[in-house]
C-alpha positions, -999 to +999 in steps of 0.1 A: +156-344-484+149-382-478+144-400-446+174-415-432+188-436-408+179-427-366+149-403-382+113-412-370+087-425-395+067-395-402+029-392-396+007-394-427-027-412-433-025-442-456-047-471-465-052-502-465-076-528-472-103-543-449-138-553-462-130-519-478-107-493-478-097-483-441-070-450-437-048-457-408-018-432-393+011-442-400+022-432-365-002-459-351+009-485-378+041-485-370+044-479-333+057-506-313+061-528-345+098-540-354+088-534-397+102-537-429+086-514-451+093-520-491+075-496-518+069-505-554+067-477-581+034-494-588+017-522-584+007-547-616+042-534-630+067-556-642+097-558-615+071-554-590+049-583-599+076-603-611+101-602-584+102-574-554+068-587-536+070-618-548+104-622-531+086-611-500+059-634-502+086-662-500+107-647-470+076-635-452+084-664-426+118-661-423+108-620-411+084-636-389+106-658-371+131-626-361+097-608-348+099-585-375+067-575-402+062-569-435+046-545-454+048-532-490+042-496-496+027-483-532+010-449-543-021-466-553-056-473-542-064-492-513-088-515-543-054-519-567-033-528-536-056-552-526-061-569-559-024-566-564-019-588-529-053-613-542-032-619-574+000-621-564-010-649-531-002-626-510-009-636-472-025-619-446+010-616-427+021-590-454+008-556-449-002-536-483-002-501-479-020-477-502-007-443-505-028-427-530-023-397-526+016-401-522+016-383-488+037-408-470+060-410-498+068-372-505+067-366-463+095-395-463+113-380-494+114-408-517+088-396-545+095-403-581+081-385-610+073-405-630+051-388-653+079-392-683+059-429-681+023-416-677+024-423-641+024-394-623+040-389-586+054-426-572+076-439-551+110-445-554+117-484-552+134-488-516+134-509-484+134-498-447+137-513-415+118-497-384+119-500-348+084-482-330+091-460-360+126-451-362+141-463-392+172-480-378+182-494-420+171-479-455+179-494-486+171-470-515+179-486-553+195-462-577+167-456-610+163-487-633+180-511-604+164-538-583+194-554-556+192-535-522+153-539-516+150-568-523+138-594-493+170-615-499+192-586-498+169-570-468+168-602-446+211-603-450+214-567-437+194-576-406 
């Protein structure tokens, strides 16, 4: 069963990518924050690269300026997420998450096998908003679609 609206972030450790690959709870990443959290099935792949975090690149100050933060969630390494962020601009401001190991993703529900593709366990492409880790908006796209995470869509629902 996936996460859902009013339920609290669950705990996991994560990644992410400072001098080096640092794990971080995601209870501490997330408390007191007002987030947006949007995963990828995979960084490097088309959609994602083309359009989801770009799109969040662009709107990364228009979150900012309503005291909300970013970050973009992938199961991948903390080394792939941050050459991901390096080659797609990616400031500072935006947090990349690497959740190699998928724990975050299966503990919120919203794993995708993808191993029809040679990919293995990822997560399903979706959007979230969070308040000191209760998820107070989720946006999860049905397979093959790419309309209710998206930054623009994200940004209108808040």
């Amino acid at each position: 069963m996936s996460i859902k609206v009013g339920d609290t972030l669950p705990q996991a450790t994560v990644n992410i990518f400072k001098e080096g690959p640092q794990a971080i709870d995601t209870t501490r990443l997330f408390a007191g924050k007002n987030i947006v959290l949007f995963a990828v099935p995979g960084a490097f792949t088309p959609t994602c690269s083309a359009r989801h975090l770009p799109g969040y690149v662009e709107a990364l100050d228009a979150f900012k300026a309503r005291g909300i933060e970013v970050a973009c969630l992938s199961v991948n390494d903390a080394f792939v997420m941050s050459a991901w962020g390096k080659s797609q601009n990616a400031p500072e401001g935006l947090h990349l998450i690497a959740d190699g190991n998928a724990a975050f993703t299966r503990a919120l529900g919203l794993e995708l096998d993808a191993t029809g593709f040679g990919m293995g366990t990822r997560a399903q492409r979706f959007a979230l908003y969070a308040e000191d880790g209760v998820v107070k908006g989720l946006w999860i796209e049905a397979p093959g679609e790419f309309k209710v995470s998206s930054a623009e869509y994200v940004l209108a629902q808040l």
